[in-house]
C-alpha positions in Angstrom: -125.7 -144.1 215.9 -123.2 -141.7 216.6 -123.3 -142.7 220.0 -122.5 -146.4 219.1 -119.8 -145.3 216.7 -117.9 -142.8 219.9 -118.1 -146.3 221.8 -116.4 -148.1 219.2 -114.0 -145.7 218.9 -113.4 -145.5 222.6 -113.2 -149.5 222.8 -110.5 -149.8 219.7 -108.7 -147.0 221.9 -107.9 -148.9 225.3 -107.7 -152.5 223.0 -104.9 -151.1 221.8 -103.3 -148.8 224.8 -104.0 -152.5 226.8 -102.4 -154.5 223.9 -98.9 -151.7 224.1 -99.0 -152.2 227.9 -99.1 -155.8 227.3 -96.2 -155.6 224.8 -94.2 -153.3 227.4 -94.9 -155.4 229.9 -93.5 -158.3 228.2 -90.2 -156.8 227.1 -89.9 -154.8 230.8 -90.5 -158.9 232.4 -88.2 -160.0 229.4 -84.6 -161.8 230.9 -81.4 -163.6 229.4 -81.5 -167.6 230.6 -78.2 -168.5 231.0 -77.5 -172.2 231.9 -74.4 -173.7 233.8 -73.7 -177.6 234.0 -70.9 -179.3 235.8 -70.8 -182.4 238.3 -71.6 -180.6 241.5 -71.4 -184.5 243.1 -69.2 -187.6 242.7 -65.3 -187.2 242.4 -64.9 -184.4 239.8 -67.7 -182.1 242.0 -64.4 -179.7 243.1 -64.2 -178.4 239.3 -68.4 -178.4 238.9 -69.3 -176.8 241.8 -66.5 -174.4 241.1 -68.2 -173.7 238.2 -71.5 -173.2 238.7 -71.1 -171.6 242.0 -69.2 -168.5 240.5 -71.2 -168.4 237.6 -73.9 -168.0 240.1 -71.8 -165.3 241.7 -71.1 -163.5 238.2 -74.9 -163.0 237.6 -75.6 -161.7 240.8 -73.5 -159.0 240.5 -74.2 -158.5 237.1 -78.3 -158.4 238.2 -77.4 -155.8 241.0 -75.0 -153.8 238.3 -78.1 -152.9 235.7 -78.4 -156.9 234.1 -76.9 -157.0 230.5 -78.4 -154.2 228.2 -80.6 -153.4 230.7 -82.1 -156.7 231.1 -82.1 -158.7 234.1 -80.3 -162.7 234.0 -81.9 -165.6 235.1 -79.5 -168.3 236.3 -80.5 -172.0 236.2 -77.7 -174.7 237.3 -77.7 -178.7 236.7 -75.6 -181.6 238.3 -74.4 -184.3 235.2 -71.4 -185.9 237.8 -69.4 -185.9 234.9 -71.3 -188.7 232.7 -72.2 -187.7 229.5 -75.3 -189.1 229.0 -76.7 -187.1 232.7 -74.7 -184.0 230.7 -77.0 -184.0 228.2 -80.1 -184.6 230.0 -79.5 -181.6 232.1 -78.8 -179.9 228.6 -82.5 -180.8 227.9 -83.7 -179.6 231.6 -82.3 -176.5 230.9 -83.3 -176.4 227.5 -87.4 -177.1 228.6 -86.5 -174.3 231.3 -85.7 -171.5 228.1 -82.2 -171.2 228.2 -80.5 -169.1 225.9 -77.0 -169.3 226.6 -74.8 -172.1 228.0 -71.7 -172.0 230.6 -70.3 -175.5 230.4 -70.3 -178.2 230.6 -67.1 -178.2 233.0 -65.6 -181.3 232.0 -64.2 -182.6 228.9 -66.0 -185.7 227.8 -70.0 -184.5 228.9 -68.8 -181.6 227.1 -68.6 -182.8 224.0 -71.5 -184.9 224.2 -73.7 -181.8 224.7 -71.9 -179.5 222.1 -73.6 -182.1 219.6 -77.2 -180.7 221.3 -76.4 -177.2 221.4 -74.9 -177.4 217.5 -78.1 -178.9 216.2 -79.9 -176.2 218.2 -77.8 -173.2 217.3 -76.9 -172.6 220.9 -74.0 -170.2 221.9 -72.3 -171.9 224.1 -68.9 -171.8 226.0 -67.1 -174.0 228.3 -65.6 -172.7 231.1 -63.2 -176.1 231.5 -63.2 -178.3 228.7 -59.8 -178.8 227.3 -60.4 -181.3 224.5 -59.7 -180.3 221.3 -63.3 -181.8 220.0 -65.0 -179.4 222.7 -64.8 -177.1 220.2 -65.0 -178.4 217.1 -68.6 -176.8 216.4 -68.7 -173.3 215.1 -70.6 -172.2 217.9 -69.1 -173.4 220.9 -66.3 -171.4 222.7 -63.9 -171.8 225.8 -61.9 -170.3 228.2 -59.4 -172.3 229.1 -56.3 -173.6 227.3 -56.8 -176.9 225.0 -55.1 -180.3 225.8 -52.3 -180.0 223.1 -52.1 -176.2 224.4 -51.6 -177.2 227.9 -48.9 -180.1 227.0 -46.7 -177.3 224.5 -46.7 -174.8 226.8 -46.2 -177.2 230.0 -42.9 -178.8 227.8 -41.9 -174.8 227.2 -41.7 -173.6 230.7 -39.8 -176.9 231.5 -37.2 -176.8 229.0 -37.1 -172.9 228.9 -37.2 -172.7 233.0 -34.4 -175.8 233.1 -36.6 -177.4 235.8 -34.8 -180.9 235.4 -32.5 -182.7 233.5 -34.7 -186.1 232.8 -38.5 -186.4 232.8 -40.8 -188.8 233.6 -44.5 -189.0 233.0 -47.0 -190.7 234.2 -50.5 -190.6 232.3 -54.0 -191.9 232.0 -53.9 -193.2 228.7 -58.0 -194.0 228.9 -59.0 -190.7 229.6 -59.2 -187.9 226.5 -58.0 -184.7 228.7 -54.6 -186.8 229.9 -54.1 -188.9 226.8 -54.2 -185.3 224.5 -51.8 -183.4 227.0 -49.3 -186.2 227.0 -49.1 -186.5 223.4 -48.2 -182.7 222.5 -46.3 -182.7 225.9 -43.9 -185.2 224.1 -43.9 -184.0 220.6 -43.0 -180.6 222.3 -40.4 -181.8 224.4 -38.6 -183.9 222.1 -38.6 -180.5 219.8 -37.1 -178.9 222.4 -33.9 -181.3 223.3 -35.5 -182.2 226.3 -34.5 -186.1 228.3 -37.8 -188.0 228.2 -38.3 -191.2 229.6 -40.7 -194.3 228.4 -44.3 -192.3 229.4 -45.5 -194.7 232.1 -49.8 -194.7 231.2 -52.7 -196.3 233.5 -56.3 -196.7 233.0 -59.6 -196.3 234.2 -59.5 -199.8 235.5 -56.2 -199.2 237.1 -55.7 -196.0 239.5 -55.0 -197.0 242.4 -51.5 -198.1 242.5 -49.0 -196.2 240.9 -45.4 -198.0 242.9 -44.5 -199.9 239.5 -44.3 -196.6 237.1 -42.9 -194.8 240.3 -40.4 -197.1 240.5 -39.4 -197.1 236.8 -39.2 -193.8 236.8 -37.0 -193.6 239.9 -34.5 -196.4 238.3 -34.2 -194.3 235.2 -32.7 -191.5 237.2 -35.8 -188.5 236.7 -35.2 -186.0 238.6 -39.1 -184.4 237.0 -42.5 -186.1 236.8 -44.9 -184.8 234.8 -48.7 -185.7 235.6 -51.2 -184.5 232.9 -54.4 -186.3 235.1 -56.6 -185.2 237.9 -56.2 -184.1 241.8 -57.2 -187.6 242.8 -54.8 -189.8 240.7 -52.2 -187.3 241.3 -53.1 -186.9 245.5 -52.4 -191.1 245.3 -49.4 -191.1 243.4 -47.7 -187.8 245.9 -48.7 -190.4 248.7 -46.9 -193.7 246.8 -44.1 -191.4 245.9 -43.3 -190.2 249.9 -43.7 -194.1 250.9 -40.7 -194.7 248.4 -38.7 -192.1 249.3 -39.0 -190.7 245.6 -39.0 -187.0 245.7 -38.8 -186.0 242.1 -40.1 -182.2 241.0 -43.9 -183.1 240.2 -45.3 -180.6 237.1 -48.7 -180.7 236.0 -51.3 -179.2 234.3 -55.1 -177.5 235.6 -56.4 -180.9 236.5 -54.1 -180.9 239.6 -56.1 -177.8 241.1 -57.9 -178.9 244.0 -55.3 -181.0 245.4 -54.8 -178.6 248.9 -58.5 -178.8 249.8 -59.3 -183.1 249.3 -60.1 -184.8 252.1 -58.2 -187.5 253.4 -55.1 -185.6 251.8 -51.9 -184.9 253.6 -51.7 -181.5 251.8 -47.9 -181.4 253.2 -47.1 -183.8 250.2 -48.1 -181.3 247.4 -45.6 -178.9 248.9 -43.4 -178.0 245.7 -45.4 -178.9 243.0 -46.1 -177.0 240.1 -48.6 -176.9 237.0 -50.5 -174.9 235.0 -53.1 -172.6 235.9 -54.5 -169.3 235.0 -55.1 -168.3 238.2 -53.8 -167.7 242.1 -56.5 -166.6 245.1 -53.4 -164.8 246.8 -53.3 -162.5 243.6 -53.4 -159.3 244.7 -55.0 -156.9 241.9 -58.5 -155.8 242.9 -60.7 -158.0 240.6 -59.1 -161.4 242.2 -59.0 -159.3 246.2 -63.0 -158.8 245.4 -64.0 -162.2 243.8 -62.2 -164.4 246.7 -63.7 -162.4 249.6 -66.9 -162.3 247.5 -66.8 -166.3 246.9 -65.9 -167.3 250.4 -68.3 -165.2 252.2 -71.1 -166.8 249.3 -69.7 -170.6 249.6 -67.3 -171.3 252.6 -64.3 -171.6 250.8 -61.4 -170.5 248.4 -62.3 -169.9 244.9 -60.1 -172.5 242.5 -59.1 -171.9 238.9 -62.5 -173.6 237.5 -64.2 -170.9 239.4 -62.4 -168.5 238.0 -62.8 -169.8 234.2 -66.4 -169.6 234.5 -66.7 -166.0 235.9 -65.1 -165.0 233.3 -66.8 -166.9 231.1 -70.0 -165.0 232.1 -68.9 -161.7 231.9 -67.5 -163.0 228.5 -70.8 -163.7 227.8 -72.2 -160.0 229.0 -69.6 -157.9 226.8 -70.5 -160.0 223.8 -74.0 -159.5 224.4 -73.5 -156.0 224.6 -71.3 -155.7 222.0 -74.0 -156.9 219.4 -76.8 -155.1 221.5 -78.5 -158.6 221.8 -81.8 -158.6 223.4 -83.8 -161.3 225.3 -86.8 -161.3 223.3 -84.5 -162.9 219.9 -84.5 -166.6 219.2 -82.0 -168.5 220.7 -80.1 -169.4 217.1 -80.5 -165.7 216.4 -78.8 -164.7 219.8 -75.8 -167.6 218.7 -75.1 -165.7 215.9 -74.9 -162.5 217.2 -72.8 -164.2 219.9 -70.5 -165.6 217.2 -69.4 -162.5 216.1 -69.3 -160.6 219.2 -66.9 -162.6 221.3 -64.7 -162.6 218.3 -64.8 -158.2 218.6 -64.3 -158.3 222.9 -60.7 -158.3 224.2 -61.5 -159.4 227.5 -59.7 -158.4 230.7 -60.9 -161.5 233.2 -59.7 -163.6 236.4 -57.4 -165.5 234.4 -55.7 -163.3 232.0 -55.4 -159.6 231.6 -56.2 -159.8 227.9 -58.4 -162.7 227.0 -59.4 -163.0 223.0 -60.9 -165.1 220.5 -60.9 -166.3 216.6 -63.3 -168.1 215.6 -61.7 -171.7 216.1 -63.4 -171.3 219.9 -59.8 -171.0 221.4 -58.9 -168.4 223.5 -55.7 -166.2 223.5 -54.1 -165.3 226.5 -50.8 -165.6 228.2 -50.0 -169.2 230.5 -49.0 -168.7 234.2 -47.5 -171.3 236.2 -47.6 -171.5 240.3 -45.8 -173.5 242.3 -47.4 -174.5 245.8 -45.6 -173.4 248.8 -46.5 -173.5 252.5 -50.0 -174.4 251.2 -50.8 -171.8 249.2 -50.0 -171.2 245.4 -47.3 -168.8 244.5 -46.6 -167.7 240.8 -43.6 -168.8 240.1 
């Protein structure tokens, strides 16, 4: 009997030591799942592949650095070519995969389809890129770039503060949510400021490919500025229309236009001058931007834009929050959110794209605008 009972005894003894070995075990195997989404094909796949390829970077060094609390990151990536409804299917992909975390989506409009998802699931999540007000209109959705209205005020400031031109002209996509919302504070601001604006000249969707009739009315009305709140590829047409008509206005834009020196099919010569928004330069020369540009190329072949750079800092964003709420893999996604809700609001966060990056809990950042101007092919801050 006794024998039996030292058996027992013995048995309830490695039970258990197995059943803490397996528990170990699981928190030592235990990793953050952080998602990235962006259209890494189709004609917005500079910006996506921008931003998932340097999130992909971010997590590699953070995975040779110690991980994030001592845990390692897993790192899952999906194409949505900018369409909302592929957005939030690779939302779900990711989601059946376990992510915890989301970096994206890099483009306005899928952007704000998806925040819908990630609200209902109580998923942190914070877009490297998307500039629409209604990106971040959910309580737990954050970004890192500037919003539309934010990019039109301070792209109307630095004209009229910098006295860049005398009369303005704009030309704008008044389909499209990112152009239409920069165009609208652009004007409100401007005409606050004293500044000459002429008749906003707007296209659509269904109508991007010749620009010579609002180039021509704004070379009759004497504009000596153009301001272009749209995309590399609308923009890349109209530089070409513009040098055909011997128009050769100051062109300012806003983050959309980065990417314009690397298009194919592009005589990059024509860009030569321009200026816009953007919160960061590869030719920078402080030690964080020297290391990510030589650690990009040699990763991916080429020079990191400013949507790269948003999204590395929106991961390491993502690893001081973490630590600041001493967040560990093994809590539910919605319990991770909020600890990430309060978190980023703690960080001041010295990134790519600002030296002092905050947030309130609106989502927006805080963080001083920088304007380049491209000159023999490469951007300068001006």
């Amino acid at each position: 009997m006794k024998k039996m009972k030292l058996v027992s005894i013995l048995l309830t003894s490695v039970l258990a030591v197995s059943a803490l070995a397996t528990v170990v075990s699981a928190e030592e195997d235990a990793t953050f799942k952080i998602g990235a989404i962006g259209p890494m094909t189709g004609g917005a796949a500079q910006y996506g592949l921008a931003v998932v390829n340097a999130a992909e970077l971010a997590v590699k060094e953070i995975n040779e650095n110690g991980g994030i609390n001592g845990y390692q990151v897993e790192y899952q990536k999906q194409d949505d070519e900018h369409d909302s409804e592929k957005s939030v299917n690779a939302y779900n992909a990711l989601k059946d995969w376990g992510m915890q975390i989301l970096d994206g989506p890099t483009t306005s409009v899928p952007c704000i389809a998806v925040a819908e998802k990630t609200f209902a699931d109580n998923m942190f999540q914070i877009t490297p890129s998307g500039s629409a007000v209604d990106c971040v209109a959910h309580e737990n959705v954050f970004r890192v770039c500037f919003s539309d209205p934010g990019q039109g005020v301070v792209s109307a400031d630095y004209i009229a503060d910098n006295e860049i031109g005398t009369k303005i002209g704009i030309i704008y996509d008044s389909s499209d949510v990112y152009s239409s919302g920069i165009e609208a504070a652009f004007v409100e601001e401007a005409d606050a400021k004293g500044l000459d604006i002429y008749e906003p000249q707007a296209f659509t969707a269904d109508s991007k490919t010749d620009f010579s009739a609002q180039l021509q009315n704004i070379s009759n009305a004497g504009c000596d500025v153009v301001f272009l709140p749209i995309y590399y590829t609308e923009a890349s047409i109209i530089l070409t229309q513009a040098d055909k008509m011997g128009f050769a206005p100051t062109f300012f834009g806003c983050d959309g236009l980065d990417g314009i020196l690397t298009m194919e099919n592009f005589d990059a010569s024509l860009a030569e001058g321009i200026m816009f928004l953007t919160p960061f330069a590869a030719d920078a020369t402080d030690d964080l931007t020297v290391n990510f540009v030589k650690n990009y190329q040699e990763a991916y072949g080429e020079i990191p834009n400013q949507f790269a750079a948003d999204s590395y800092d929106a991961i390491y964003a993502i690893k001081a929050a973490l630590e600041d709420q001493n967040v560990t893999p093994d809590m539910s996604v919605s319990d991770i959110c909020e600890a990430m809700k309060t978190g980023i609001t703690n960080i001041t966060f010295a990134g790519l794209t600002s030296e002092e990056i905050t947030w309130d809990a609106s989502g927006e950042p805080t963080k001083a605008p920088m304007v380049v101007i491209i000159q023999d092919g490469t951007y300068v801050f001006a």
